[in-house]
Backbone as a printed PyTorch tensor [residue, N CA C, xyz], in Angstrom:
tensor([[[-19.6380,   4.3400,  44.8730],
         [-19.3820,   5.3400,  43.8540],
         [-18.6710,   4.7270,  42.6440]],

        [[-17.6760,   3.9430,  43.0310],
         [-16.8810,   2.9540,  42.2350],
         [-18.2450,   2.5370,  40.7570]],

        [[-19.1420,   2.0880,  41.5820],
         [-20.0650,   1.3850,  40.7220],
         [-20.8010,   2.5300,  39.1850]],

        [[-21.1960,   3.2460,  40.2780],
         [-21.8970,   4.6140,  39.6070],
         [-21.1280,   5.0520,  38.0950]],

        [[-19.4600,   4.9220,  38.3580],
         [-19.2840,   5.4370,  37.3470],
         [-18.0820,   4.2600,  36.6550]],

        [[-18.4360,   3.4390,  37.0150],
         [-18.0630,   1.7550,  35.9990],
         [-19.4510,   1.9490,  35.1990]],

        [[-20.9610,   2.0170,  35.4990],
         [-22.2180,   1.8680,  34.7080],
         [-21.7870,   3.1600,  34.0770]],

        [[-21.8510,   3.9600,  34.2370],
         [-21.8420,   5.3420,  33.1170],
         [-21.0810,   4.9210,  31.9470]],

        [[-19.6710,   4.7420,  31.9010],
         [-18.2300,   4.3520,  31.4500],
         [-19.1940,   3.1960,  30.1160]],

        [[-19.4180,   2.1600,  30.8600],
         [-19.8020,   1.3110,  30.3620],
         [-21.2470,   1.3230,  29.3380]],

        [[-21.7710,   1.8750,  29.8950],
         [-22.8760,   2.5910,  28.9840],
         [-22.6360,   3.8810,  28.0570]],

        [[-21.2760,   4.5470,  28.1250],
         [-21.0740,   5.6260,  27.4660],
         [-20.4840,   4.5120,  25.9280]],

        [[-19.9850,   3.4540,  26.2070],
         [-18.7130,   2.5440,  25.7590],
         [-19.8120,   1.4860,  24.7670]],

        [[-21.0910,   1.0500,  25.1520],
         [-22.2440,   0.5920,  24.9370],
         [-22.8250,   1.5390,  23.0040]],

        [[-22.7490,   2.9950,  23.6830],
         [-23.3880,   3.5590,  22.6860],
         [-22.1390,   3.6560,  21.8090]],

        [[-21.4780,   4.2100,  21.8110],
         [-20.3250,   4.6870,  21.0850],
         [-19.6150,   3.4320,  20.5210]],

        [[-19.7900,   2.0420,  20.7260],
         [-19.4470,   0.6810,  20.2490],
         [-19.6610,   0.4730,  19.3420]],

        [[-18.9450,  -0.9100,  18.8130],
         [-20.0590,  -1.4330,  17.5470],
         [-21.0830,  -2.3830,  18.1770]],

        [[-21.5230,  -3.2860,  17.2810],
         [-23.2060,  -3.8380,  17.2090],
         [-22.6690,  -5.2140,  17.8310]],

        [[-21.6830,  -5.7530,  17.7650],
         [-21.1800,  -6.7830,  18.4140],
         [-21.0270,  -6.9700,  20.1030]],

        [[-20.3350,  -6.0130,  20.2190],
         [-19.9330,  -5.7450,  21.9920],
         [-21.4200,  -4.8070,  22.0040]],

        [[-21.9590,  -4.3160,  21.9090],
         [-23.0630,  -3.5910,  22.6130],
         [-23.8520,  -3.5920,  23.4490]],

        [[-24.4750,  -5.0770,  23.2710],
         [-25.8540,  -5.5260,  24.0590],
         [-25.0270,  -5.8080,  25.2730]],

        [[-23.7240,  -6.5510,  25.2620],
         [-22.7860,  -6.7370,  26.5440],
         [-22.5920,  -5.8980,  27.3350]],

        [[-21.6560,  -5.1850,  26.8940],
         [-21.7050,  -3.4430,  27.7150],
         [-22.7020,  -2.7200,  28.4100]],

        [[-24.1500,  -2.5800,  27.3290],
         [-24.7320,  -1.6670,  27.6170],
         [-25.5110,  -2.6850,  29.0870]],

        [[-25.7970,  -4.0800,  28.9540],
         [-26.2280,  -5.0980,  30.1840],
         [-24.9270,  -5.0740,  31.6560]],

        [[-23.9580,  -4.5730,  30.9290],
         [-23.1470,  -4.5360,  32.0550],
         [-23.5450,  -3.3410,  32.9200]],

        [[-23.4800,  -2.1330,  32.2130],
         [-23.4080,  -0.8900,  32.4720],
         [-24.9070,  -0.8910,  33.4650]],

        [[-25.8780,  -1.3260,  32.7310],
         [-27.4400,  -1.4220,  33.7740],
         [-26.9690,  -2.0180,  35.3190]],

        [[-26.1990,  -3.1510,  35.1390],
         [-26.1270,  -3.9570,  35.9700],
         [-25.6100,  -3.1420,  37.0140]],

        [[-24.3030,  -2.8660,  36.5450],
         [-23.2300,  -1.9540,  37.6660],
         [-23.9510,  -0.8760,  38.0980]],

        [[-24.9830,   0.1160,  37.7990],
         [-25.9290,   1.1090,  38.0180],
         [-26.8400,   0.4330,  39.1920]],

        [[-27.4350,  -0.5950,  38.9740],
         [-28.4560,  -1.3450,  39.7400],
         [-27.3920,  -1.8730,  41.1640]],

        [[-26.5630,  -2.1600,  40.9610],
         [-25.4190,  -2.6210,  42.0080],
         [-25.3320,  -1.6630,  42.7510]],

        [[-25.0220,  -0.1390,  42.3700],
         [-24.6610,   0.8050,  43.0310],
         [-26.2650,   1.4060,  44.0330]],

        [[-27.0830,   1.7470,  42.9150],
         [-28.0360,   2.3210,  43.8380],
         [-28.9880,   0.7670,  44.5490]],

        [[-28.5380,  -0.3350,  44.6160],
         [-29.2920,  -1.3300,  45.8890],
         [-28.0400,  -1.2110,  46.8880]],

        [[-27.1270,  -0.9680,  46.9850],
         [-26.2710,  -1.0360,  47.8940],
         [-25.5530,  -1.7740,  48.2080]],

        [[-25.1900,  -2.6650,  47.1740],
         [-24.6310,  -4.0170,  47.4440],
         [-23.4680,  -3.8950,  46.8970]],

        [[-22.2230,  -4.6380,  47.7030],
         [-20.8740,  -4.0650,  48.1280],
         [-20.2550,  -4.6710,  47.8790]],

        [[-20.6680,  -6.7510,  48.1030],
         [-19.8050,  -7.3270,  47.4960],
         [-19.3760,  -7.6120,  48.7570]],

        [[-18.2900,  -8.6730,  49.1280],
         [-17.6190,  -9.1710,  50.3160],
         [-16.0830,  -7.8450,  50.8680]],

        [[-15.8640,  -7.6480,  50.1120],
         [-14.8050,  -6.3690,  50.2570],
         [-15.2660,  -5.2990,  50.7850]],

        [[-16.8340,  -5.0630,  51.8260],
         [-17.0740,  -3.9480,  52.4610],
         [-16.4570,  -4.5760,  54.2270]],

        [[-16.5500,  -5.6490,  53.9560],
         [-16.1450,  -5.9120,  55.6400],
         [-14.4530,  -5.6200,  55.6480]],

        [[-13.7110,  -5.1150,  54.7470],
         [-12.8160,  -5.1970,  55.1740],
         [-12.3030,  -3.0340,  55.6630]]])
């Protein structure tokens, strides 16, 4: 869930940016979205 709404945040942060940070953000924001719905957790689910 963590992920779900780091990509929103980040894509809300993407549009509302300037032209500099944008393409960053808005590639982050995809990323963290794609993270969340494949299911991948990262080493911090075994704990």
């Amino acid at each position: 869930m963590l992920w779900l709404i780091l990509g929103i945040v980040l894509l809300i942060l993407a549009i509302a940016g300037g032209a500099i940070v944008n393409p960053i953000l808005f590639v982050l924001g995809i990323v963290a979205i794609v993270v969340f719905l494949t299911g991948w957790r990262g080493r911090s689910a075994a704990v």
